[in-house]
C-alpha positions as a Markdown table, in Angstrom:
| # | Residue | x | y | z |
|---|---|---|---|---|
| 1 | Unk | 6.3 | -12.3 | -7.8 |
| 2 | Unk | 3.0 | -13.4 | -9.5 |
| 3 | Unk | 1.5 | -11.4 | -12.4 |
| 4 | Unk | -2.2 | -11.8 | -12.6 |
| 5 | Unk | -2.6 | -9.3 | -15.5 |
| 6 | Unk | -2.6 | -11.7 | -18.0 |
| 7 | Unk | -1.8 | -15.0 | -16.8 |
| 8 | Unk | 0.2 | -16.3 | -13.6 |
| 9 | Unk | 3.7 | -16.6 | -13.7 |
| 10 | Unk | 6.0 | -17.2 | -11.3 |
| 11 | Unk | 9.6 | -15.2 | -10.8 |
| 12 | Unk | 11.9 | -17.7 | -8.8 |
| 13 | Unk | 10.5 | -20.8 | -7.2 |
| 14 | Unk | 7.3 | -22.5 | -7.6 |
| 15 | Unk | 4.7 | -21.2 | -5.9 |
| 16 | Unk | 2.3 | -23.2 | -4.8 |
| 17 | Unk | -2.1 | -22.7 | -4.5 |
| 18 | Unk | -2.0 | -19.5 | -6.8 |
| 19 | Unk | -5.4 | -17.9 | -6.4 |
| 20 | Unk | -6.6 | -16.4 | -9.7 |
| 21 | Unk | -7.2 | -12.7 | -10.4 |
| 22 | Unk | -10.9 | -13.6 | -10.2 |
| 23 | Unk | -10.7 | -14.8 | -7.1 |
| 24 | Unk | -8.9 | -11.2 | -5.7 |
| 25 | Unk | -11.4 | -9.4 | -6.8 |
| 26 | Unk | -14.5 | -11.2 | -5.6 |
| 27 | Unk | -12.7 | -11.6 | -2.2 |
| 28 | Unk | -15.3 | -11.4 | 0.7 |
| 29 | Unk | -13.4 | -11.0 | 3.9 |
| 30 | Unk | -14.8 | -13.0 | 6.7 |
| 31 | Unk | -15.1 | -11.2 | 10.0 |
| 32 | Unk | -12.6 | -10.4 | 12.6 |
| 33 | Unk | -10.2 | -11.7 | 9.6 |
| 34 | Unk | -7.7 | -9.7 | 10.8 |
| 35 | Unk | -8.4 | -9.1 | 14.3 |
| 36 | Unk | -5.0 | -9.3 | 16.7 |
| 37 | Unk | -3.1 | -8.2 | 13.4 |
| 38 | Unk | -1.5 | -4.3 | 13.3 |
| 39 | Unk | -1.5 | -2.3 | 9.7 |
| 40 | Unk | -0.4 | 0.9 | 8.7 |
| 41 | Unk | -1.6 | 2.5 | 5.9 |
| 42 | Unk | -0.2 | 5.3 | 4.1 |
| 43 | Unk | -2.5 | 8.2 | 2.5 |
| 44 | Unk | -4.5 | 7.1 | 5.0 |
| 45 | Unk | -7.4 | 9.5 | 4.3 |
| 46 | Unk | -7.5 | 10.0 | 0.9 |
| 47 | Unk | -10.2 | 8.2 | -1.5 |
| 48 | Unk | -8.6 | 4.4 | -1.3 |
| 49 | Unk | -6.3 | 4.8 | 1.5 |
| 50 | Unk | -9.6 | 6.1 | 3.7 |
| 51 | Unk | -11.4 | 2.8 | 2.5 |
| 52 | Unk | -8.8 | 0.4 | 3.0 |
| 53 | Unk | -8.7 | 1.8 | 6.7 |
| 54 | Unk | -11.9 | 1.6 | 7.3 |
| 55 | Unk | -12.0 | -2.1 | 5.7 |
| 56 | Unk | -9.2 | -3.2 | 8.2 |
| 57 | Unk | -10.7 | -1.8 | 11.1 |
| 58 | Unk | -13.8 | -3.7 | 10.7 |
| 59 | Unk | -12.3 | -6.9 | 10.2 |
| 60 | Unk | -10.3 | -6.3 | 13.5 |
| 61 | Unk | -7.4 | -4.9 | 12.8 |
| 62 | Unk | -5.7 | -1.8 | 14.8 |
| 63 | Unk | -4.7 | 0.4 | 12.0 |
| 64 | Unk | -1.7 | 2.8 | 12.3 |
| 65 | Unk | -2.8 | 6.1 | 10.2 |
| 66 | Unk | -0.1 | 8.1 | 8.1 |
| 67 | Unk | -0.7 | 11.2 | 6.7 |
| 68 | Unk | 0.8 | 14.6 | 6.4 |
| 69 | Unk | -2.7 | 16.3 | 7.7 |
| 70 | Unk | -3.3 | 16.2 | 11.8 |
| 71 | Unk | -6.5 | 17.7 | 11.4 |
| 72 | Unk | -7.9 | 15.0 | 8.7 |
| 73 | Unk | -5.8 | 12.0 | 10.0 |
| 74 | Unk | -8.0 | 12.8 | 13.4 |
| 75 | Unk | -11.1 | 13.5 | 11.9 |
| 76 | Unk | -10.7 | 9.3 | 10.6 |
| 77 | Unk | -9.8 | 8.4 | 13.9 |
| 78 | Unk | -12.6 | 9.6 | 15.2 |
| 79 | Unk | -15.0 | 7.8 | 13.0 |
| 80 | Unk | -13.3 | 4.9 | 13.8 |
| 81 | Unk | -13.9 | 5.2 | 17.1 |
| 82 | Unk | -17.5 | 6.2 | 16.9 |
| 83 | Unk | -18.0 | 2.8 | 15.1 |
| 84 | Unk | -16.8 | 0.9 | 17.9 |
| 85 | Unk | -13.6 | -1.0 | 16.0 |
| 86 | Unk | -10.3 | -1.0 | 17.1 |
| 87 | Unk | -8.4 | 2.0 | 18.3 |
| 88 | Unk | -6.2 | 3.7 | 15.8 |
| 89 | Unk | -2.8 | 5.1 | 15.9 |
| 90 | Unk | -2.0 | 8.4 | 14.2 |
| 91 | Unk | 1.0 | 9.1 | 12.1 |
| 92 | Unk | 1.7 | 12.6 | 11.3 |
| 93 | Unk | 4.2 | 12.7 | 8.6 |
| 94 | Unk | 4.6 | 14.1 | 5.3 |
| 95 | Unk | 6.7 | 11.5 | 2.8 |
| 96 | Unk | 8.1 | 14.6 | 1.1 |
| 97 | Unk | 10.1 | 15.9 | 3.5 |
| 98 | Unk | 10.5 | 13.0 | 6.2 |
| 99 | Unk | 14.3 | 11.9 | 6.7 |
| 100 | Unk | 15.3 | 8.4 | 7.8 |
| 101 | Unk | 15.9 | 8.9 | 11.0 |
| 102 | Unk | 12.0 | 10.0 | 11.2 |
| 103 | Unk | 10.9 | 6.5 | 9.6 |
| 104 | Unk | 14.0 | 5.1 | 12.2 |
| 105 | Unk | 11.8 | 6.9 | 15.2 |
| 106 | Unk | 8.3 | 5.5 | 13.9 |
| 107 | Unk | 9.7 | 2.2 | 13.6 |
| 108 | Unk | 10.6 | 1.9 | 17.6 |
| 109 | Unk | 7.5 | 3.8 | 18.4 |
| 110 | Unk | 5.4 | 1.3 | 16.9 |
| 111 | Unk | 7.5 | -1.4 | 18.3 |
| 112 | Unk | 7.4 | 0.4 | 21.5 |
| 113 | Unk | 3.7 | 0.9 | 21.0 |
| 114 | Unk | 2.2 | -1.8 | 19.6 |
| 115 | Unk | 5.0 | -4.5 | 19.6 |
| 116 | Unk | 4.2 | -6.1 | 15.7 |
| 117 | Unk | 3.3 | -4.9 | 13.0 |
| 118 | Unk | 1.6 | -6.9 | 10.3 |
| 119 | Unk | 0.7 | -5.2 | 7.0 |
| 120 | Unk | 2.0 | -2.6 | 5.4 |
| 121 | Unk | -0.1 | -0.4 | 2.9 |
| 122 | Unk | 1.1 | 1.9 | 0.4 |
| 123 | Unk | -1.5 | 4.2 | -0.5 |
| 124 | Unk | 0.1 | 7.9 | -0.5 |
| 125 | Unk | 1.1 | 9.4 | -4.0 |
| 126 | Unk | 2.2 | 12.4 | -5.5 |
| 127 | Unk | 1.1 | 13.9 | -9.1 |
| 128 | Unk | 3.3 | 16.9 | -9.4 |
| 129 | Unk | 2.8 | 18.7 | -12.8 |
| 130 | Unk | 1.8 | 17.5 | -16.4 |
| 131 | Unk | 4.9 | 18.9 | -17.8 |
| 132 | Unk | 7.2 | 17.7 | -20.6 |
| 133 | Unk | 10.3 | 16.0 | -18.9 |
| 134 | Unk | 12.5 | 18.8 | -21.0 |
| 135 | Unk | 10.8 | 21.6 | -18.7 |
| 136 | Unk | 9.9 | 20.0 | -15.7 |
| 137 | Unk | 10.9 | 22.0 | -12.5 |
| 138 | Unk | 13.5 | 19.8 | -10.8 |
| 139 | Unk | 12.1 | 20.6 | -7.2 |
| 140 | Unk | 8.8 | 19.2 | -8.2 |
| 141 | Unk | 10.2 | 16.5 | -9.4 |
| 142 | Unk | 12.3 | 15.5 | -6.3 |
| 143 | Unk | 9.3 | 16.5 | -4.3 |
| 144 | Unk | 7.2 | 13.7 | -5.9 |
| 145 | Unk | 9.7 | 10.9 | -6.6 |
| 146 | Unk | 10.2 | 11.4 | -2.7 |
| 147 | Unk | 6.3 | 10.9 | -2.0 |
| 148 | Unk | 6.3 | 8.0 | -4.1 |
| 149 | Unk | 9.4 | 6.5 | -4.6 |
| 150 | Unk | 11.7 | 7.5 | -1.6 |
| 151 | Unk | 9.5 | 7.6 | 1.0 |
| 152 | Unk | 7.8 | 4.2 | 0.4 |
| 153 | Unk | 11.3 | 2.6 | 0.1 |
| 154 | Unk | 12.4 | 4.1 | 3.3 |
| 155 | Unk | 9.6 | 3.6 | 5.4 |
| 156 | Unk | 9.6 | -0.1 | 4.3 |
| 157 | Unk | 13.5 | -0.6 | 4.9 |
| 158 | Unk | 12.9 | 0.6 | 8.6 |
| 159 | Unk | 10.0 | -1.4 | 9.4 |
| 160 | Unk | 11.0 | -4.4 | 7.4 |
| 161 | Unk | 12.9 | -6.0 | 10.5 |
| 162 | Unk | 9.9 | -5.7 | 13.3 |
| 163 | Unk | 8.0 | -7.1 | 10.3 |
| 164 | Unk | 9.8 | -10.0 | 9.9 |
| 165 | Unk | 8.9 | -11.2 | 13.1 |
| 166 | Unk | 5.5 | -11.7 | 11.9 |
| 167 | Unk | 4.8 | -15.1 | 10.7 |
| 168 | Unk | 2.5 | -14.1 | 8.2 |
| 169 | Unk | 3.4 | -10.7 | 7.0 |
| 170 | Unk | 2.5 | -8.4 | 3.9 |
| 171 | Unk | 3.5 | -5.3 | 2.2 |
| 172 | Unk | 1.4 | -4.0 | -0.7 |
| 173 | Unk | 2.5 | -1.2 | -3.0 |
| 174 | Unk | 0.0 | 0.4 | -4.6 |
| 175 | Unk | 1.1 | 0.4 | -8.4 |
| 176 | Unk | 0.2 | 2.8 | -11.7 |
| 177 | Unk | 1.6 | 2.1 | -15.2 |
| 178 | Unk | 2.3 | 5.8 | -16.6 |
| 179 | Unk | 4.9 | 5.9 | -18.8 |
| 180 | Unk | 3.7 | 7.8 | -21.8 |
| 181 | Unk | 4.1 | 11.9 | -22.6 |
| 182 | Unk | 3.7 | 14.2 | -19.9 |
| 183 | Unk | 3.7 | 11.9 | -17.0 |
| 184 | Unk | 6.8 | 13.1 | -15.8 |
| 185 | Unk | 7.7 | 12.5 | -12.5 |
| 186 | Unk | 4.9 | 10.9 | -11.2 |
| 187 | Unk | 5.5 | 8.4 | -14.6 |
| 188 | Unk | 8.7 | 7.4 | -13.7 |
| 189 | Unk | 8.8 | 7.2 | -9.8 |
| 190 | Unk | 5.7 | 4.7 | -10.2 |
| 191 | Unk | 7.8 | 2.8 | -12.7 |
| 192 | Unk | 10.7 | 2.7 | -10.3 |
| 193 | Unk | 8.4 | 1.4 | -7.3 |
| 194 | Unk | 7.3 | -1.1 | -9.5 |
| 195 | Unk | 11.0 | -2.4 | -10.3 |
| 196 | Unk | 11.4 | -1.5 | -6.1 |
| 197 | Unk | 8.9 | -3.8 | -4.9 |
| 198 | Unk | 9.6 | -6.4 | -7.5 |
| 199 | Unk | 13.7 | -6.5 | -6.5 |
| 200 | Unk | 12.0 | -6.8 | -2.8 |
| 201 | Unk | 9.8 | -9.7 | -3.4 |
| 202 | Unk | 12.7 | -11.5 | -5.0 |
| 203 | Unk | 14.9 | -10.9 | -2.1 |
| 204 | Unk | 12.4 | -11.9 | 0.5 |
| 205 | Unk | 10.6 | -15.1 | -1.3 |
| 206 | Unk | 12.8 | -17.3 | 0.8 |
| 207 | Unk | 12.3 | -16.1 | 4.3 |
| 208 | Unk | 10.1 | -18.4 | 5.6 |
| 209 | Unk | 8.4 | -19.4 | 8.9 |
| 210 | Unk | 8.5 | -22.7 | 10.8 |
| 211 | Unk | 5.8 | -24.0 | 8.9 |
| 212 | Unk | 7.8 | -23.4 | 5.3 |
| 213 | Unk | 5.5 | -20.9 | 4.7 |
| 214 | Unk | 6.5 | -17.1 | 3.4 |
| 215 | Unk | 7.1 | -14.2 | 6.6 |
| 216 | Unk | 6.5 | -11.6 | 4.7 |
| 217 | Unk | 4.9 | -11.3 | 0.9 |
| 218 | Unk | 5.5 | -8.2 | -1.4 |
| 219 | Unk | 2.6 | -7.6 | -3.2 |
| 220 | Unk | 1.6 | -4.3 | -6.3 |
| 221 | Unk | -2.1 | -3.5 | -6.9 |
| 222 | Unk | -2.6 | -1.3 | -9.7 |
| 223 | Unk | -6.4 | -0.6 | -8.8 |
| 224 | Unk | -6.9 | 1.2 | -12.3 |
| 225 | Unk | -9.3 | 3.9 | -12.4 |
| 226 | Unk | -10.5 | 5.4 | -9.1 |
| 227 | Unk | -12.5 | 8.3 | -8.5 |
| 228 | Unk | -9.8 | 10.0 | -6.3 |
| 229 | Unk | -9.0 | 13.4 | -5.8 |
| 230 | Unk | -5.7 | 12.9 | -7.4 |
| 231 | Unk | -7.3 | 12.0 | -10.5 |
| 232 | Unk | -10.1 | 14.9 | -10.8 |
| 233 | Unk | -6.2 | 17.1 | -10.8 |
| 234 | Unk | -5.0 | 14.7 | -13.5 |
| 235 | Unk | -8.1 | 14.5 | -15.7 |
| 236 | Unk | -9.9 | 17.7 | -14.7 |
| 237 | Unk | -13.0 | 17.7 | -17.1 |
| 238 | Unk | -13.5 | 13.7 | -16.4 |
| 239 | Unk | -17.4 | 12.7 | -14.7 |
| 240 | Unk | -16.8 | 12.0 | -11.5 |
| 241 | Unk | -20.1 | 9.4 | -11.9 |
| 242 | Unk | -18.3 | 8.0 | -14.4 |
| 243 | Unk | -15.2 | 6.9 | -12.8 |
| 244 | Unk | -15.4 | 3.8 | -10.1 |
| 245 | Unk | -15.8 | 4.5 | -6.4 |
| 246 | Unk | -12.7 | 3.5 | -4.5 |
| 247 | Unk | -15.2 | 1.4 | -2.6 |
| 248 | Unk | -14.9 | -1.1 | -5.4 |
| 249 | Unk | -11.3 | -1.7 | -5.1 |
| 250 | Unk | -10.4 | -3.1 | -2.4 |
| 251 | Unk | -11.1 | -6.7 | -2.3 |
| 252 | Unk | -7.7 | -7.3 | -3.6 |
| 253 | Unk | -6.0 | -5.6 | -1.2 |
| 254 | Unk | -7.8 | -7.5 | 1.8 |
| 255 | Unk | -6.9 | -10.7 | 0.4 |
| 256 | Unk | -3.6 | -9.9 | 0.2 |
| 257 | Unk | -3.2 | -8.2 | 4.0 |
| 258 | Unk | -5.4 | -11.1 | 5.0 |
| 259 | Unk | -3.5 | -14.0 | 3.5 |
| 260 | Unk | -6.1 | -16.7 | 3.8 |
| 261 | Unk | -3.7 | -18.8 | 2.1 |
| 262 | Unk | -0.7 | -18.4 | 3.7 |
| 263 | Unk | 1.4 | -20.3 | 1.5 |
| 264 | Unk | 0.9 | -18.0 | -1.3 |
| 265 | Unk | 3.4 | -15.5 | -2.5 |
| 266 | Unk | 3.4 | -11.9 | -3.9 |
| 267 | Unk | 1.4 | -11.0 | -6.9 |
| 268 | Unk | 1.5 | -8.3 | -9.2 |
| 269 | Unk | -2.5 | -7.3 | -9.2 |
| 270 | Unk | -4.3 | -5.5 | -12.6 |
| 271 | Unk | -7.6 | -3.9 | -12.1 |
């Protein structure tokens, strides 16, 4: 995995045509970029989830919506359909309480349903409660390490395999360095997608496609700060005018769903 924080560095093999952090973030998606390609995108309607769906629906993409709400994961696919891009699929399903056998079912619905799948999104997260770890209620926390850390992991593992017969496949986890005092759970299931997604990229770094280039990249964005109604509950007496509009984050994301380079493998993105 490559970490454009600082500098680039490689973890394994060479990687070859790096692109520069720069370069993510000024990304200008040329149309119909991803048109024939299917994504799913978790949070689906919340501030960056919302924007990355409508992003990849007007570049072409059929976008598979996951969310725990019917009524708001409709309301989206309606204004996707009222501005004339793709048609949507809806997922109902909360990432708290979903088993495998639910992520088991999506997987050969989507199959069934859409036959690929070529992007994978993680957007949905979990803050639970800005307790210290020596009082924190332990059904919270399993509640939110199961949103953010359980879920994710599961819902990758069973789509993994229809993924990998992509030739140009991408997951991106959507990353957030808290591990100071009173993060809690949120803190540390963050910290252990991190670790999650960097084993994965690791693992998957030699799966390649007839033309030597990568099947499927593992990719974190931390997008920094984001005016997102997770963090009005986290910093409650912050300006929302002073806090970016999820609008400007996600360039790096469609560069890395996009792969314009194909031979390019997972990076570790900072905002």
């Amino acid at each position: 995995m490559i970490d454009l924080r600082f500098k680039l560095s490689a973890m394994g093999k060479s990687i070859m045509n790096i692109t520069s952090a720069t370069q993510l973030r000024e990304y200008n998606a040329p149309d119909a970029v991803l048109k024939g390609r299917v994504i799913l995108i978790t949070g689906a309607y919340g501030g960056l989830g919302r924007e990355l769906v409508l992003n990849c629906a007007r570049l072409g993409a059929t976008v598979i919506l996951l969310g725990r709400s019917l009524p708001h994961l409709e309301q989206l696919y309606d204004e996707i359909e009222q501005l004339g891009y793709p048609q949507a699929g809806i997922v109902p399903l909360d990432l708290e309480g979903a088993a495998l056998k639910d992520y088991e079912d999506l997987a050969a619905t989507i199959e069934k349903e859409f036959g690929q799948l070529n992007g994978l999104i993680h957007c949905a997260a979990a803050l639970g409660s800005p307790t210290p770890l020596q009082a924190y209620d332990m059904m919270e926390w399993a509640k939110v390490m199961y949103c953010n850390l359980h879920g994710p992991i599961m819902l990758t593992q069973t789509l993994m395999p229809l993924m990998d017969k992509s030739p140009n496949a991408s997951i991106i986890f959507t990353n957030d360095d808290r591990n100071t005092a009173y993060w809690g759970a949120y803190g540390a299931s963050k910290a252990a997608l991190k670790a999650s997604a960097e084993i994965l990229a690791d693992e998957t770094e030699n799966l390649t496609n007839d033309n030597d280039e990568p099947r499927i990249t593992v990719n974190l964005v931390n997008p920094g700060l984001m005016r997102t109604r997770l963090r009005a509950k986290a910093f409650p007496g912050e300006l929302p005018s002073e806090v970016p509009a999820p609008s400007t984050k996600v360039n790096p994301y469609l560069y890395l769903i996009a792969r314009p380079d194909p031979r390019e493998a997972g990076v570790n993105f900072y905002y």
